[in-house]
N, C-alpha and C positions, 0 to 999 in steps of 0.2 A: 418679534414673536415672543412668546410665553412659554414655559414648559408643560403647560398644557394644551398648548396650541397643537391642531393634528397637523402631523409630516407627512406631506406627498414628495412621493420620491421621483425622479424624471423620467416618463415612463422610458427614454431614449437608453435610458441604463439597461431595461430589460432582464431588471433581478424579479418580476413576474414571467414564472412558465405556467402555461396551462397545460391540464393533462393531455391534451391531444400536441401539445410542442413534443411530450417528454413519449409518449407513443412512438409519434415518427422520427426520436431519435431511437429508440428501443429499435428501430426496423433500420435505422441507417448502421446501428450497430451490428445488426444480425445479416445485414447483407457483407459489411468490412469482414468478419468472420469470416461467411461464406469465400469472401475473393481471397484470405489468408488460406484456409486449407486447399486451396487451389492452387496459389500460389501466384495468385492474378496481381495485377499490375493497379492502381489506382484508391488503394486503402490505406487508412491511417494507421491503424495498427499491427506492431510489430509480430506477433503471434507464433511465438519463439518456445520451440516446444521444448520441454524441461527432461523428455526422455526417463519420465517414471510414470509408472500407472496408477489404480487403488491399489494400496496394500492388501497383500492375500493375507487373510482371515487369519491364517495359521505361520502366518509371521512372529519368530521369536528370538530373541538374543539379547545382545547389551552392545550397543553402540558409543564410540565417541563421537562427540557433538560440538560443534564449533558454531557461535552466531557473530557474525560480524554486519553490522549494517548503520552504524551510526560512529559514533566516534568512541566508542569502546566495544570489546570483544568475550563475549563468555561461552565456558569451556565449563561440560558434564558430561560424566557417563549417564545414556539415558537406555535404562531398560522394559523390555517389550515382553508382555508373557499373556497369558490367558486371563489374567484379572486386568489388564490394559497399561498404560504407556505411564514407567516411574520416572522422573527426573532427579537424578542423585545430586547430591552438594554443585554447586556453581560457583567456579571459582571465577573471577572478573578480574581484568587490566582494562588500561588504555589499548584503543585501537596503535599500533605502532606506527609513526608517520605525522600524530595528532599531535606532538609536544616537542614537533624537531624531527627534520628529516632523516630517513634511513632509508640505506641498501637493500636490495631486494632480500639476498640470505639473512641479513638481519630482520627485514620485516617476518616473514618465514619460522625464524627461530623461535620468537618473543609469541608468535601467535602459537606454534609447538607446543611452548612452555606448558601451556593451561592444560595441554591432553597427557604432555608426556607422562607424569605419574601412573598413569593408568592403559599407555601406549606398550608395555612389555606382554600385556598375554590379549588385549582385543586388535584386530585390523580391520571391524570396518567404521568407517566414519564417514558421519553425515555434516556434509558443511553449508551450514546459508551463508551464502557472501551477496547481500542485497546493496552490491555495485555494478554500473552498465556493463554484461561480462555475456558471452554467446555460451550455452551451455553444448558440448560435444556429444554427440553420438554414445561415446565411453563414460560417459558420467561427468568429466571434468567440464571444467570452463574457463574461458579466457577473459582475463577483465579487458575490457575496451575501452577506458578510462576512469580515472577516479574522480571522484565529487568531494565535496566538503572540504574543502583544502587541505586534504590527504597527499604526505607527501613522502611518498614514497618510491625511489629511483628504482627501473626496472622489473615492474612488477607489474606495468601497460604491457600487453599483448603474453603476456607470460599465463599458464597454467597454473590455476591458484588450486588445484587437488595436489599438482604433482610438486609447486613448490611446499605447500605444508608436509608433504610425505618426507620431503629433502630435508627440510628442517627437523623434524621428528629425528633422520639419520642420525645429523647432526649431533643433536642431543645421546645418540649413544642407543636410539630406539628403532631396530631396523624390522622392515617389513617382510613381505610388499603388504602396505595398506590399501584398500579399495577405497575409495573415498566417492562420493558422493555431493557435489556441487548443486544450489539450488536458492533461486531468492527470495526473501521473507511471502510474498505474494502466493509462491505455490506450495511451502513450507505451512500455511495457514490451511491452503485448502487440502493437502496432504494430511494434516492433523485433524479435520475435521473429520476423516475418513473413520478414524477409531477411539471416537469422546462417548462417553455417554451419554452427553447432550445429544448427539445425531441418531441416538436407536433408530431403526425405522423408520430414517429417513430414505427416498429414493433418486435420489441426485445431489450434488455438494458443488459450493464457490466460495471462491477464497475474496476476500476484499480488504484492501490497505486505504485508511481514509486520516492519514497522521501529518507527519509536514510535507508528504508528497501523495500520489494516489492510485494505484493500479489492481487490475482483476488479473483470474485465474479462475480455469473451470477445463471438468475433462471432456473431452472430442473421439470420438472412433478413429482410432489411429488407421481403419483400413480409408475414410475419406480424405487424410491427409497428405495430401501431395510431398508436401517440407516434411516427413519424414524422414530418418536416413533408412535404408533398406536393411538396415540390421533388427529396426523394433517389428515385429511380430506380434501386431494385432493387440488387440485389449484397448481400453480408454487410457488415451495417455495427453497426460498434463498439458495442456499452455499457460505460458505469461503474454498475456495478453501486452502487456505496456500501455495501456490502456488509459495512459495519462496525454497522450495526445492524439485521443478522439476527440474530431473537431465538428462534428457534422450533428448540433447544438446551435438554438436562441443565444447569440451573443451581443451583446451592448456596447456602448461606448466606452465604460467603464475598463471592459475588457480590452476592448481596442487600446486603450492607452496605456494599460498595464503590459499588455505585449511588446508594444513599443518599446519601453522603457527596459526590457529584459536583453540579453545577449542571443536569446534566440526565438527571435516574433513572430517565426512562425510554426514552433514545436510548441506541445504539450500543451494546447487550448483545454483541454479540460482540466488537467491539473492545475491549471490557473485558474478558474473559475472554482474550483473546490476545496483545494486541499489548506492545510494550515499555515504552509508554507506563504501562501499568499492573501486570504481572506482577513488577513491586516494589510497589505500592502493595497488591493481593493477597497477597505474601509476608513481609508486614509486620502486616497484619491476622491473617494465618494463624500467626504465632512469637507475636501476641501472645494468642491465644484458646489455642494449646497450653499455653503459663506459666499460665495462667490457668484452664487445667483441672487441671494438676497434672502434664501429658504431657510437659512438658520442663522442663529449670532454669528455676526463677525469674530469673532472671539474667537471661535471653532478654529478658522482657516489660521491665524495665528499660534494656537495651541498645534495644531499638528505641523504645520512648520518647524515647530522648535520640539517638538515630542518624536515625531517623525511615526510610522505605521506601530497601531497596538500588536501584543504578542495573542496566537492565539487563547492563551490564558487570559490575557487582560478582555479580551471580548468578552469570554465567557462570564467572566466575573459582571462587568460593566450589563448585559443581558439579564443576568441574574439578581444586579442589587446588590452585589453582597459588599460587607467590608473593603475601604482599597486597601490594597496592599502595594499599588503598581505606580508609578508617575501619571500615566491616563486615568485612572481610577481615582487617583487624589486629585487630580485637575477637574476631572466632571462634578466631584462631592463636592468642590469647591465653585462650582457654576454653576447651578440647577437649571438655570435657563437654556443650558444645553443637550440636560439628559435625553429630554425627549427626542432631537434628533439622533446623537449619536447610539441613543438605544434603537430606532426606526432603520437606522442603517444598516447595523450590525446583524440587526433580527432578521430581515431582510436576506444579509447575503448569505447568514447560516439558512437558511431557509431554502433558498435557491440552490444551494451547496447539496444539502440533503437529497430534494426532489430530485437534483440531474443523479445522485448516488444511485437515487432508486430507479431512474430511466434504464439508466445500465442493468443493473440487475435484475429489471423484468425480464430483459431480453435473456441474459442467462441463465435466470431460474428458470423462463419456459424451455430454450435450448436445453439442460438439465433434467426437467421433467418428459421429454419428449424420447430423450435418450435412451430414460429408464425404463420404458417402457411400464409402469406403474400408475393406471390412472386415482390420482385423490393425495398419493404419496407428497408427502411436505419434500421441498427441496432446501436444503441445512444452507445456511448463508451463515461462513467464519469470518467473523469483522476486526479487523487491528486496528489502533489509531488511533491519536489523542484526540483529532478532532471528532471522530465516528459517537466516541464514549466520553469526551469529555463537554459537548459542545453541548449547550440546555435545547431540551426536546429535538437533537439532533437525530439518534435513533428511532424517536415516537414518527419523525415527521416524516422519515426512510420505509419504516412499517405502515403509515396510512397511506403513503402516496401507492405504494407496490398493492396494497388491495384493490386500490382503485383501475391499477393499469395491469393486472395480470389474474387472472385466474386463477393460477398454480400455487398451494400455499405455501409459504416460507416459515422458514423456521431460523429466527434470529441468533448467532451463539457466539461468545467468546470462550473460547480455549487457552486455558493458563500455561504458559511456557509453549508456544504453538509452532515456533520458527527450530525448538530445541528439540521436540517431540515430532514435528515433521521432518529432519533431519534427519532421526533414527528412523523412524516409518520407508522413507525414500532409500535409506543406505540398506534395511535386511530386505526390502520388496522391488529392489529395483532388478529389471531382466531385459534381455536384450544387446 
């Protein structure tokens, strides 16, 4: 074939959805919802309530703020007043754990550090720790294990509000701190509550679309069964975990992507979307085309010895532009290739986006129905490299939701969103 030969991709792959696929998972999603505030048996998602509501209006003070969710950690006073939410100087470390293992009190302390300066006249703090962690009735939370080759002894099943309070001690800075525990997911939809962007919005969801991928959106806490009987009414937050909704058009593609993971049968959607995997997909995919005879042999070769693009090198490869990457100077250097592995790529960004937006019909309508506000836009807060860096990845998120909902949405990124819903969560949290 030519590089201007057109690529048919297999349809067995199933990176085409049609709008009525991406409907009846909107409806598969709004029933799994329903069986979670129940507390019913036979749903995918985890729907793990975060035990904070919308910030009341008249929410004010100066919070410490801690963000841990990747493999370093940053520490700000963030304050709250009537002209809205400031984020003061940001100081940054390594996450502790990431460059050599350590003890629990020492993980603890090193995280401490970044607040202690300013830990002598405030106590409350707001913490995102976006690792598997059950958040408690009290605010706190327990990590349930670490991810990222985080290595960190005794710090599994331990209280990461009450070890940072310890550490603080430590440091010579004594409380009691109220601390506030919560993961990047509802720390975004939390912040969306008091942006400007959202004026007069009448419902809010939070969305993580980066190297992994989960929602957040708030529920009548009186429908909620998995409440604990200490929260008292109002809308109160979920994490949904909503990275292994599985009840989605999936393909062969996928099939063998799972397989190959350590656990084949969590997090079907995360797999199918997020950045974490959408090279390990476009890799499997360049290497089943050479191998049908649909593209240069050459392909199956280059990805053998290149192994899955990052999602930066898609993006780039998508867009044309300059390489800068090993895949990017391997394709400049074959032209006879582009046209597939641009066919593939486009493809599974494509499919990536539409199932984004399947989910978030279902939660903007849940959202708008909530609020009782008919015509009210519902605020959709988006994080993620892939959400914002992936070409016409957001355009193709906003035309598919016009098609399959009603309800208008209202697109927004929120600057420092995990730092600023932190504080949000720590002076409005009750119950």
């Amino acid at each position: 074939m030519t590089a201007s030969d057109p690529v048919t991709l297999p349809p067995e792959w199933r990176l085409e959805v049609s709008d009525d696929d991406l409907r009846a998972m909107a409806a598969a999603l709004d029933e799994d919802i329903e069986r979670g505030l129940r507390d019913g048996a036979g749903r995918d998602l985890a729907l793990l309530p975060a035990y904070v509501g919308v910030p009341r209006p008249g929410a004010r003070g100066r919070v410490l703020c801690l963000d841990a969710g990747g493999t370093h950690v940053r520490g700000a006073v963030v304050a709250v007043d009537r002209a809205g939410v400031t984020v003061g100087e940001v100081r940054h470390a390594p996450l502790p754990g990431t460059r050599g293992a350590v003890e629990r009190d020492a993980f603890f302390v090193e995280l401490a550090r970044l607040l202690a300066p300013d830990a002598a006249r405030l106590r409350r703090i707001g913490f995102c720790f976006s690792y598997p962690a059950e958040v408690r009735p009290d605010g706190d939370a327990v990590l349930l294990r670490w991810t990222k080759e985080i290595r960190a002894a005794g710090v599994e099943g331990a209280r990461v509000g009450q070890g940072l309070g310890q550490g603080l001690a430590r440091l010579g800075r004594r409380g009691p701190f109220r601390v506030v525990v919560l993961n990047d997911t509802v720390t975004t939809l939390i912040a969306a509550t008091r942006d400007p962007q959202t004026a007069g919005c009448g419902g809010f969801v939070g969305l993580v679309v980066g190297t992994g991928t989960n929602m957040a959106c708030f529920e009548p806490a009186a429908r909620a069964k998995v409440r604990a009987p200490t929260w008292r009414g109002g809308p109160l937050a979920f994490n949904l975990e909503s990275g292994n909704f599985r009840r989605f058009p999936r393909g062969t593609l996928d099939e063998r992507l799972a397989a190959a993971t350590h656990d084949p049968d969590r997090q079907w959607l995360e797999k199918a979307v997020s950045g974490q995997y959408l090279g390990e997909l476009s890799h499997l995919a360049l290497r089943d085309l050479a191998a049908r005879g649909a593209a240069p042999a050459a392909l199956a070769q280059a990805a053998a010895s290149l192994g899955p693009p990052t999602s930066r090198a898609m993006s780039r490869l998508i867009a044309g532009a300059s390489p800068e990457s090993p895949w990017e100077e391997w394709v400049d250097a074959h032209p006879d290739t582009r046209a597939s592995v641009r066919a593939v790529m486009r493809a599974l960004v494509t499919r990536s986006a539409r199932l984004v937006a399947g989910g978030l019909a279902c939660l903007a309508s849940r959202a708008a129905a909530a609020a009782r506000r008919p015509g009210a836009e519902v605020a959709v807060a988006a994080e993620g490299s892939a959400f914002w860096g992936l070409p016409r990845y957001r355009d193709v998120v906003v035309e598919t939701l016009g098609r399959l909902t009603p309800t208008p949405v209202r697109l927004v990124r929120v600057a420092d969103a995990n730092l600023r819903g932190a504080a949000l969560a720590a002076l409005g949290r009750r119950g």
